[in-house]
N, C-alpha and C positions, 0 to 999 in steps of 0.2 A: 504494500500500500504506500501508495507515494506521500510526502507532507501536507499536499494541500487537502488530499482525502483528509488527512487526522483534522488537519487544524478548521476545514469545513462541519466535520462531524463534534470537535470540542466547541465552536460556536454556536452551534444546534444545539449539544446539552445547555451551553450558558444561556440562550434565548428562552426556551423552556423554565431554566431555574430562575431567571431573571423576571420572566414574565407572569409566573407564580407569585414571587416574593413581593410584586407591584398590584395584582390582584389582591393579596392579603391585603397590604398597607391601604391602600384603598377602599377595600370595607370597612378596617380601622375606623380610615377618616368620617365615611357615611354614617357608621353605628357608631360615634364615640365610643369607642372601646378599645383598647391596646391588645385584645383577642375574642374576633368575630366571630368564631367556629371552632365549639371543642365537642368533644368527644365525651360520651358516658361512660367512666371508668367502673362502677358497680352498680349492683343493683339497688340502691337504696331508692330510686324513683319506682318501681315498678307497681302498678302495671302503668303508666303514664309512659316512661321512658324505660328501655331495655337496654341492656349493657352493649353497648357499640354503637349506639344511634348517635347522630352528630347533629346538632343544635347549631341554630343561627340566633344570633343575640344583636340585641339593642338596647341604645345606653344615653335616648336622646328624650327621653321621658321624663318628668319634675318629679314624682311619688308612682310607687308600686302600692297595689291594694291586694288586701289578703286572696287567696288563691294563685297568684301569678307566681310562675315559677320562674326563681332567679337564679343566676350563677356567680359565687362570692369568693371573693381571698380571704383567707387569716393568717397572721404570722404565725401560728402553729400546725400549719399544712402547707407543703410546696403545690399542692394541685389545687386547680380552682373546683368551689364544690358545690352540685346543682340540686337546687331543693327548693321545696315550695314555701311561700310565706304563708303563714298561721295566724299572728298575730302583727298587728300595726298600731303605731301611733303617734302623736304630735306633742313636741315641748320646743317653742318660742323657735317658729318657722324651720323646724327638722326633725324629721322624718326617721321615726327609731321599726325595726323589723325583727321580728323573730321567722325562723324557718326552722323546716321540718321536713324529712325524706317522707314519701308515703309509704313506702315499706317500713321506716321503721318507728317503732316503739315510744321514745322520749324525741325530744326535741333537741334543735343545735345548742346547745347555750352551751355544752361543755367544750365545742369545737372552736369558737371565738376567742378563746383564749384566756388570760387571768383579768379577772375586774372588770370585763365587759360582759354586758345583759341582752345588749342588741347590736343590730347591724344598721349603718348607715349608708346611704346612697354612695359615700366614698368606699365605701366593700365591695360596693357590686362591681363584677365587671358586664353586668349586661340583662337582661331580660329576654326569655326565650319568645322568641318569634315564631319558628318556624325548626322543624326536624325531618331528618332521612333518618330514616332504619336500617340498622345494622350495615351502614357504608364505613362507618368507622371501627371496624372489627379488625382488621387489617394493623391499624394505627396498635389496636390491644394484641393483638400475635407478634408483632414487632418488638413490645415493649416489653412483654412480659417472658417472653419462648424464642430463647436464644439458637434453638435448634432450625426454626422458621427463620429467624435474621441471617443465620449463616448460609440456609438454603439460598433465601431470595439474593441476599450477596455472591451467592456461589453462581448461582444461573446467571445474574448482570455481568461475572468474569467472563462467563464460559463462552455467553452470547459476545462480548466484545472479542473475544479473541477467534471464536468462530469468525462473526463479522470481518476481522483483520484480513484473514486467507484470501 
């Protein structure tokens, strides 16, 4: 394979990756949110959401009202965590939130971390809009089953160095 093949086909990967990473940032901008599509890591939503569905969120709304399901950070979890709000209320123009998995049992309040009772609009990263079913199952074979990641890296070797000849 001559150089201009490779370096035609290395700008074909960077167009792709490139063109990705500008679609993300881009819904960023649209849905105020610095992450417009995640992915359901367990089943603590069920039967609402099932583990791999992947959510679109937005984050351009002034208050959320009980029933809407949100997607929040805490400093005591690296993953952002999707759960429904339960209870709401108001102290001197802000907006305080409790949430709750529908699968499970007690509520977030042990999740939020030490000395907080609720969740503020500055938690959320979003408000679910809108879901695909199990499209992001993929994303959880990836992350969790190292045997899956080495496959799918093994076959992108195989298929470039096939594609070489």
């Amino acid at each position: 394979m001559n150089l201009r093949t490779q370096v035609a086909q290395f700008l074909a990967l960077a167009y792709v990756f490139s063109g990705a990473y500008m679609t993300w940032k881009t819904l960023g901008v649209v849905a105020n949110t610095h992450s417009p599509i995640v992915v359901v890591l367990t089943g603590s939503m069920e039967p609402a959401f099932q583990r791999g569905d992947v959510l679109f969120l937005w984050n351009r709304q002034k208050s959320n009202s009980v029933g809407d399901v949100v997607v929040y950070e805490t400093s005591t979890k690296d993953i952002p965590i999707v759960h429904r709000v339960v209870r709401e209320h108001h102290n001197q123009d802000k907006q305080y939130l409790l949430t709750k998995g529908d699968n499970n049992a007690v509520d977030d309040l042990s999740l939020y971390g030490r000395k907080k009772s609720y969740l503020t609009q500055s938690d959320l990263v979003g408000t679910v809009k809108g879901y695909l079913p199990k499209v992001g199952y993929v994303t959880i074979l990836l992350t969790e089953n190292q045997y899956f990641r080495f496959g799918v890296f093994g076959l992108m070797a195989l298929s470039a160095l096939l594609q070489s000849e």
